[in-house]
C-alpha positions in Angstrom: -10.6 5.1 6.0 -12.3 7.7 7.4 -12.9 11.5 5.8 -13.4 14.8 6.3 -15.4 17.4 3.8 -15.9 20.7 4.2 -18.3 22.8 1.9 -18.2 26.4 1.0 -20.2 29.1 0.0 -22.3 27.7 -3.1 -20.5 23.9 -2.8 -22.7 21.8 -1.1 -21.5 19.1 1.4 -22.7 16.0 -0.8 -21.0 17.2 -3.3 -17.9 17.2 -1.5 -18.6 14.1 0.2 -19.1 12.8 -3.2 -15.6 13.5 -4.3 -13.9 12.4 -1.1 -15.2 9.1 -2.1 -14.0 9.3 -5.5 -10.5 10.4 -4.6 -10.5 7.1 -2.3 -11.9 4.9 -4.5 -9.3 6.1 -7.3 -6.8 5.9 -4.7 -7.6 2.4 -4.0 -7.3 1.5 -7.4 -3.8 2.7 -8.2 -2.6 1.9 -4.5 -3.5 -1.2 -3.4 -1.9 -4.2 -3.2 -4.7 -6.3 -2.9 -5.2 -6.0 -6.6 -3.8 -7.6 -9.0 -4.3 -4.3 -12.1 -3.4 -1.3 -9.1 -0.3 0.4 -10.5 1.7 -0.7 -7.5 1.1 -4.7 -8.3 2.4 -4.2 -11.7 6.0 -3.4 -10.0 5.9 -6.8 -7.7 8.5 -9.5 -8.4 10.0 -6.7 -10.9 14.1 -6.9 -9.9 16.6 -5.7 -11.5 14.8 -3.7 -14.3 15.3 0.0 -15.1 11.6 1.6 -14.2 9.7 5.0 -15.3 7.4 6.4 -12.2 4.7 8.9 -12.3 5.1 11.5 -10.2 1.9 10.4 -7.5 3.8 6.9 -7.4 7.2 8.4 -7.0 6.1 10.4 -4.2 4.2 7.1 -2.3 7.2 5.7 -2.2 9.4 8.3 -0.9 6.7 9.1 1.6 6.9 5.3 2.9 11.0 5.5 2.8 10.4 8.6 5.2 8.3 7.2 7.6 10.5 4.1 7.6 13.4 6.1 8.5 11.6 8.4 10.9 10.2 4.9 12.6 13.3 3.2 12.9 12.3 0.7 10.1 8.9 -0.4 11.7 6.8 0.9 9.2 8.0 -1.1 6.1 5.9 -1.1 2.7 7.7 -4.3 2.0 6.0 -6.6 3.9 2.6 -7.3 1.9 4.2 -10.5 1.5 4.2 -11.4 5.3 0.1 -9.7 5.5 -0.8 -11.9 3.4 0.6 -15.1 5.0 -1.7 -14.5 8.2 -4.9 -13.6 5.8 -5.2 -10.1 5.9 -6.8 -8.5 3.5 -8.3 -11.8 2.3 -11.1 -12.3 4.9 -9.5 -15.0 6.1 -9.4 -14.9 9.4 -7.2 -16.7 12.4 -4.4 -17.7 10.1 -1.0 -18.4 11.5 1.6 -19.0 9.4 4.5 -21.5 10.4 8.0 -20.1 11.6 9.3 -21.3 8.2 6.9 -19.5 6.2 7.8 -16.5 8.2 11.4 -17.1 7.7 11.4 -17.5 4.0 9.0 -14.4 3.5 11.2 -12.5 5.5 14.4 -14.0 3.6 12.5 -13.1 0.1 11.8 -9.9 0.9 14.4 -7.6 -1.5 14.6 -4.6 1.3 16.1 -7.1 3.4 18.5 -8.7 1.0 22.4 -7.3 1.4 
């Protein structure tokens, strides 16, 4: 991730430097699907239920169904999944999943189902 702050008049840089890194770390927290408490993970494997959104989460996911629209579906939040069947995220690294695994990722994923 990489950041830009700009200071003015009696705000001094670290202190905007300071909250860039907040905003990211709190970001990360609510965002990410790497863990298990972040507001997004508590929605995984959730099908068929009826689900209230804050407003910040709302708008992440209509950002992502823009830029998979505007991308011709290759952006697609959907596949943490298929990330995490070749390690990333993990720290695992050189991982290839089989051609099965693939297949049945890709056949689980709910944006693909008809």
């Amino acid at each position: 991730v990489v950041g830009v702050a700009y200071g003015r008049g009696n705000v001094k840089m670290d202190s905007a430097c300071s909250r860039l890194k907040e905003e990211a770390a709190r970001i990360e927290n609510r965002f990410s699907d790497d863990s298990d408490s972040s507001d997004l993970n508590r929605l995984s494997g959730i099908h068929g239920d009826t689900l209230s959104l804050d407003p910040e989460l709302a708008l992440l996911f209509s950002m992502a169904e823009s830029l998979s629209l505007s991308s011709s579906g290759r952006f697609d939040i959907t596949l943490g999944p298929l990330k995490h069947a070749y390690g990333l995220g993990s720290g695992e690294t050189g991982k290839i999943p089989s051609e099965s695994e693939i297949s049945q990722i890709l056949k689980d994923n709910p944006a693909l189902m008809c």
